[in-house]
C-alpha positions as MATLAB code, in Angstrom:
seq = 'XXXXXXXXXXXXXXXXXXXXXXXXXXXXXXXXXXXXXXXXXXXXXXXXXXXXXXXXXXXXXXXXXXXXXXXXXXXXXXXXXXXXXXXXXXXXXXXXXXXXXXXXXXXXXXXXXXXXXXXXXXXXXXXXXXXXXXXXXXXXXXXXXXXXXXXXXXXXXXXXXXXXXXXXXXXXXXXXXXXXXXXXXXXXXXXXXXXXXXXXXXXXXXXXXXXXXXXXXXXXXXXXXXXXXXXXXXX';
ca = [
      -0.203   -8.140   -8.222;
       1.254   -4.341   -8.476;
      -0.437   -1.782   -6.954;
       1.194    1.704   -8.113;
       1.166    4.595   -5.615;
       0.585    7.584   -7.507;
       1.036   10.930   -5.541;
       0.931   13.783   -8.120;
       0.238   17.447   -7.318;
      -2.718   17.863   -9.400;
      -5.292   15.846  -10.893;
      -3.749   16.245  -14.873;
      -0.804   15.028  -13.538;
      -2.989   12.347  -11.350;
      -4.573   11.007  -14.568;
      -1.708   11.309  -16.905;
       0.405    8.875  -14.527;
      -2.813    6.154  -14.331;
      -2.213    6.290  -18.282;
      -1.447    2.050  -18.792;
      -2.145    0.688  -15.107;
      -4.351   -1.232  -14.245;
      -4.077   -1.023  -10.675;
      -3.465    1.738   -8.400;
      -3.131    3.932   -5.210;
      -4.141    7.388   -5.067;
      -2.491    9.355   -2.366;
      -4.941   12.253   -2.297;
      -2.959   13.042    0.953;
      -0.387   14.348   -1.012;
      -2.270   16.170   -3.789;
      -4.175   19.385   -4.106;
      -7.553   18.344   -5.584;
     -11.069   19.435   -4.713;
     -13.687   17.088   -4.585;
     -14.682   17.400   -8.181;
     -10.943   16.346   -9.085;
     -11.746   13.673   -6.576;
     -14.429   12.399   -8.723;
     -12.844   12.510  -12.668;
     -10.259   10.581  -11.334;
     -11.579    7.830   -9.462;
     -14.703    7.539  -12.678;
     -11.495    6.086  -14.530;
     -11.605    2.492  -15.660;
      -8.946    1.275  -13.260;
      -8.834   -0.502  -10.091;
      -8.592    2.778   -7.826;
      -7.254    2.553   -3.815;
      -8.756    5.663   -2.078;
      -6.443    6.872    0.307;
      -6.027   10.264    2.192;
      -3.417    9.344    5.522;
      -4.125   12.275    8.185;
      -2.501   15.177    8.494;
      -2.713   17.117    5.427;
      -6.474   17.610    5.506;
      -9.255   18.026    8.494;
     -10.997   14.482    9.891;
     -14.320   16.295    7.936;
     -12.697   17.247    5.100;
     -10.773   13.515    4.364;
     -14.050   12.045    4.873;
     -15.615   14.593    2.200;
     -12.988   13.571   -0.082;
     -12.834    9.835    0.711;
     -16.546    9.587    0.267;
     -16.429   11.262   -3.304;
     -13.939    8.961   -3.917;
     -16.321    5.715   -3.325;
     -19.435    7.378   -4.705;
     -17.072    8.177   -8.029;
     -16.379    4.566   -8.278;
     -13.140    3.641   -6.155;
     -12.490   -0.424   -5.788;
     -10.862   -0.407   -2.138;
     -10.915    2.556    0.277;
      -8.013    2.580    3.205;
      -8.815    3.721    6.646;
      -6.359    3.769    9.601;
      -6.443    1.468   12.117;
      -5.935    4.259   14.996;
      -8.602    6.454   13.455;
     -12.060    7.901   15.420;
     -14.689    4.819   15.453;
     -17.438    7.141   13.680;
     -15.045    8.276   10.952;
     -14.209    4.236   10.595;
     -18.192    3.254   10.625;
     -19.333    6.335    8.487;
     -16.477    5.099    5.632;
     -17.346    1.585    5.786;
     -21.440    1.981    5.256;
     -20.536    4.226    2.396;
     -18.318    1.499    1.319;
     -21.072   -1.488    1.597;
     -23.229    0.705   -0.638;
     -20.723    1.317   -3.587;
     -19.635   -2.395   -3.176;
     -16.003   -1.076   -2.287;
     -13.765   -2.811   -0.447;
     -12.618   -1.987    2.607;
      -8.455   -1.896    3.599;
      -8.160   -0.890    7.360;
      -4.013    0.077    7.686;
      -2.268   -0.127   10.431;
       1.408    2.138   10.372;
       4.504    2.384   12.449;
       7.240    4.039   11.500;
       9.722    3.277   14.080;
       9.704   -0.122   14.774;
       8.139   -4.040   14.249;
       6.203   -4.919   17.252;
       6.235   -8.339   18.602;
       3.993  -11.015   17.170;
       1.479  -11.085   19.946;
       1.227   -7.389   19.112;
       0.895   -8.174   15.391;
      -1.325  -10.791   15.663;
      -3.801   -8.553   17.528;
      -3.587   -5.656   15.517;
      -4.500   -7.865   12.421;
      -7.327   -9.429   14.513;
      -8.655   -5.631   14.929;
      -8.331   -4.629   11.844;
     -11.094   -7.814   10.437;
     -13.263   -6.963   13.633;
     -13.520   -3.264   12.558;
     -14.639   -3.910    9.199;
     -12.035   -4.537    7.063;
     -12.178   -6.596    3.967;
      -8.574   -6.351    4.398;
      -6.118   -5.577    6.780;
      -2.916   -3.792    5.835;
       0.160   -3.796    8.211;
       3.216   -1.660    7.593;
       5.905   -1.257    9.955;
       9.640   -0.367    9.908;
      11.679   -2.885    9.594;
      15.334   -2.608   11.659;
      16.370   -5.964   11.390;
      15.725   -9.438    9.558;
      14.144  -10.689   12.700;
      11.034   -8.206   11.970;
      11.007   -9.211    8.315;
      10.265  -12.624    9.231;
       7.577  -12.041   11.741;
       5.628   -9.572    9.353;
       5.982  -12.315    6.793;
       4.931  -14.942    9.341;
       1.159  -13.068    9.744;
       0.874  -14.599    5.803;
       0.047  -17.023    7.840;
      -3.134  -16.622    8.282;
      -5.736  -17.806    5.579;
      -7.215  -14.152    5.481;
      -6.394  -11.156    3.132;
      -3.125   -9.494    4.499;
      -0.837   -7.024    3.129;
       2.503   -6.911    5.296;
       5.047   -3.931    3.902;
       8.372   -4.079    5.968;
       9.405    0.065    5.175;
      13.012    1.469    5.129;
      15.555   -0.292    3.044;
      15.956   -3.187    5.402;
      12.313   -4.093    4.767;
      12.649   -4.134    0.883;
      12.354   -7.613    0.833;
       8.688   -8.320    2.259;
       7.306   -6.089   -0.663;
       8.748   -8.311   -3.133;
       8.187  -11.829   -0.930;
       4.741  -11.223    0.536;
       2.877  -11.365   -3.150;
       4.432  -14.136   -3.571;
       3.270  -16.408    0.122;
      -0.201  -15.291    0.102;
      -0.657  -11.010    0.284;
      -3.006   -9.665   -2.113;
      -1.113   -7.723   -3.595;
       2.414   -4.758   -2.663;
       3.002   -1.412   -3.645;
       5.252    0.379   -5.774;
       6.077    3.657   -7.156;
       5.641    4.805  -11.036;
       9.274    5.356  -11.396;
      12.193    5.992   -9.700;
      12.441    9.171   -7.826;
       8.805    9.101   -7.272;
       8.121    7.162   -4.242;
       5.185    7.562   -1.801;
       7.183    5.301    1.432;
      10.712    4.487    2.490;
      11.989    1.784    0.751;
       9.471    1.578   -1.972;
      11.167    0.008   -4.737;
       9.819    1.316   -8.726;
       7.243   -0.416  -10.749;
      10.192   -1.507  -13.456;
      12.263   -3.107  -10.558;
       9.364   -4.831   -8.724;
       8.323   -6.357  -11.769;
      11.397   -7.984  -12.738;
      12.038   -8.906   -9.098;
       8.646  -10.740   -9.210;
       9.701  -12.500  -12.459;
      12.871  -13.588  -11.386;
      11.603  -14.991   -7.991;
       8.550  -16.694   -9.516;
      10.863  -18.877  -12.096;
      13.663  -19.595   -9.657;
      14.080  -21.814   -6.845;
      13.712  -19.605   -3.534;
      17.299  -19.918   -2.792;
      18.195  -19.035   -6.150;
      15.843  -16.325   -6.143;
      16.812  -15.060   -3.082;
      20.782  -14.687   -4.120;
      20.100  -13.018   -7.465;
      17.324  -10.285   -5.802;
      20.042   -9.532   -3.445;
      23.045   -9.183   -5.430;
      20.445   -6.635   -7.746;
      19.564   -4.872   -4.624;
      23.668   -4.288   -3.761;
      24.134   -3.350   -7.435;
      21.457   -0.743   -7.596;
      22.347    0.799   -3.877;
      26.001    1.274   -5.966;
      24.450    2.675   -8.828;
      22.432    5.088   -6.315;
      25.278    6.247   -4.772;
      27.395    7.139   -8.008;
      24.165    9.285   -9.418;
];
């Protein structure tokens, strides 16, 4: 399953882009909506992720707009792994009482750590409340694209994203060995992480690897991925 991460400015352009998906992120992080926006676009009939990484906004006023998002009718909320434990336990009881699932994310942008690492940051993630636990790291070589795949492993709901171009392939693999579902951007040009390939493209990567032998599969997604880096560099 495709989840779309949708990061327009406002919430027109917010609810314009949800227009035919079923399934989606909504990175209210990089948006400038008040809490009212917050509401008419999570009261949408689609499968909403509420998500608001830190930075842009106060701890208070995420929370304010996190919780409007759950109370408006959001299916899964994501919290950071690394966040305050109050902010984490005040999220989650809202959560229980909307019937929301819960995605606690875990991020690092410079490197993969080790498995024992991995293993216990997934293990943290389930034993702070998560319904789900998200891991997304940079990915610098195909050693840590096999040991993010490798926590697939599991028999529990995880979501492994490798980011930066070398991690491309654990978006379109990981759906496919057990993760609930990987992300992808509206279109081209439009992308919310690095390496986050387009709706269009993960869709007929997920095709092409479902009806092929892995092998196969694996051959075909690369020689697309070496094609499209040329056509990226001509544009």
């Amino acid at each position: 399953m495709i989840c779309v991460s949708i990061a327009e400015r406002s919430a027109g352009e917010c609810l314009k882009a949800l227009t035919g998906i079923a399934f989606a992120e909504i990175r209210m992080d990089r948006m400038e909506l008040s809490v009212n926006d917050v509401r008419d676009i999570f009261s949408v009939d689609v499968d909403l992720i509420a998500t608001c990484r830190p930075g842009t906004f106060s701890e208070d006023e995420r929370k304010r707009l996190l919780v409007a998002a759950i109370e408006a009718g959001a299916a899964y909320v994501d919290i950071e792994a690394d966040s305050d434990g109050s902010f984490i336990g005040e999220i989650i009881a809202k959560a229980r009482s909307r019937s929301c699932a819960v995605i606690i994310s875990f991020h690092d942008y410079e490197r993969t750590p080790e498995r024992e690492e991995l293993l216990r940051i997934v293990s943290f993630c389930f034993e702070s409340g998560g319904d789900i636990a998200k891991v997304a790291c940079k990915v610098n070589s195909e050693r840590d694209n096999a040991r993010l795949l490798g926590l697939l492993d599991s028999g529990r709901d995880v979501i492994v994203i490798g980011m930066g171009e070398k991690g491309r392939i654990t978006r379109i693999v990981a759906p496919l060995l057990g993760s609930p579902f990987t992300y992808a951007a509206p279109a081209r040009g439009r992308e919310t992480a690095e390496g986050q390939l387009d709706r269009e493209t993960m869709e007929r990567y997920l095709r092409i690897f479902s009806g092929n032998g892995s092998r196969e599969s694996m051959d075909i997604i690369r020689m697309m991925e070496i094609k499209k880096a040329g056509e990226m560099d001509n544009a």
